[in-house]
N, C-alpha and C positions, 0 to 999 in steps of 0.2 A: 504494500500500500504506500503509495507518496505520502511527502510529507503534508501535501494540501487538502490529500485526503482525510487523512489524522487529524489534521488541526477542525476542518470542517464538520466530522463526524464526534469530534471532540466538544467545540460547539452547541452541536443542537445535541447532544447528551447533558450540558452544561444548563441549558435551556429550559431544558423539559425538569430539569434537577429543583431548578427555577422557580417554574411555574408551579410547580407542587407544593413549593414552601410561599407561598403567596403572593411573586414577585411580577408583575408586570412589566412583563418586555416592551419596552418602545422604542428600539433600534436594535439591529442586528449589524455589525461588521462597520461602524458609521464611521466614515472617514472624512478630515477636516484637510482641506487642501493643500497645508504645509506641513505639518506636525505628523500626522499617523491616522492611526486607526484604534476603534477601539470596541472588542468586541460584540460585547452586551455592555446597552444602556437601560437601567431598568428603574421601577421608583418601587420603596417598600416602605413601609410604616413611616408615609409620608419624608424619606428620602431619597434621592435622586443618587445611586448607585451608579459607578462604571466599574467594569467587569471586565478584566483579563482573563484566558480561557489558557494554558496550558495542558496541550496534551500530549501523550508519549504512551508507543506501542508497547515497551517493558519499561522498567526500570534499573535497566542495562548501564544507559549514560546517566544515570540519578535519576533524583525527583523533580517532575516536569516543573516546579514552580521555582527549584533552584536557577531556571535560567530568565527568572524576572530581578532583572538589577538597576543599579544606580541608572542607567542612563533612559531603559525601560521605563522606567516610573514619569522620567522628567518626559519625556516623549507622553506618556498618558496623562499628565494633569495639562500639559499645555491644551492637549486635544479636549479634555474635560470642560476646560475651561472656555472652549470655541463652544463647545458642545454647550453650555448654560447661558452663554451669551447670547446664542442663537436660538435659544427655546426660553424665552426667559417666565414663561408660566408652567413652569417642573417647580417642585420644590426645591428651599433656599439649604437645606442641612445635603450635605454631599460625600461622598464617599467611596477611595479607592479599595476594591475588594481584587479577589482571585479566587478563581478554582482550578485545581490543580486534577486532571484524571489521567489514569494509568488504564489502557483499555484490554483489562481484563475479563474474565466474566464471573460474575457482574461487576462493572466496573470499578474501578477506586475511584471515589469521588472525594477530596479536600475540598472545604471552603474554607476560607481564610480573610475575614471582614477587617476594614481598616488596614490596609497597609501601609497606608500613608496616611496621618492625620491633616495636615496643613492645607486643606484643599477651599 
């Protein structure tokens, strides 16, 4: 399987993981025309969540969310921050999160809320 495959399947595992714990999805894959991308954007108990999605077929080379780092972060709050500016009726409380899945059966799913407070 590519790796665009993994990441994509990775995703909407991520999603569905999502919507089950009460999360409404309102962007999938939303990209801001100089900064990135950024997975899922979603709002939950009235806040406005961005969602990096980490996925990995073993955990051969580590754990898929060891490869979210300093410069990752800085690339996802810029985009965050396009992303609030240009909806600006989301809620005001914000929040960088991740999930982390190893596609097993059944899958490993981490969530891991807040990884950055400063947003």
């Amino acid at each position: 399987m590519e790796s665009s495959d993994v990441g994509r399947l990775g995703e909407g595992i991520a999603a569905g993981y999502l919507v089950k714990r009460g999360y409404k999805i309102l962007a999938r894959n939303w990209r801001s025309r100089r900064w990135g991308e950024i997975d899922i954007v979603a709002e939950h108990q009235n806040r406005l969540v961005f969602i990096e999605v980490k996925t990995r077929s073993t955990k051969s080379v580590g754990e898929p969310f060891e490869s979210i780092n300093y410069y990752k972060v800085r690339s996802l709050l810029r985009t965050a921050k396009i992303f609030k500016a240009e909806n600006p009726n989301t809620p005001e409380q914000l929040s960088l999160d991740a999930i982390s899945i190893v596609l097993s059966s059944p899958p490993d799913i981490e969530y891991f809320e807040n990884i950055y407070q400063e947003i």
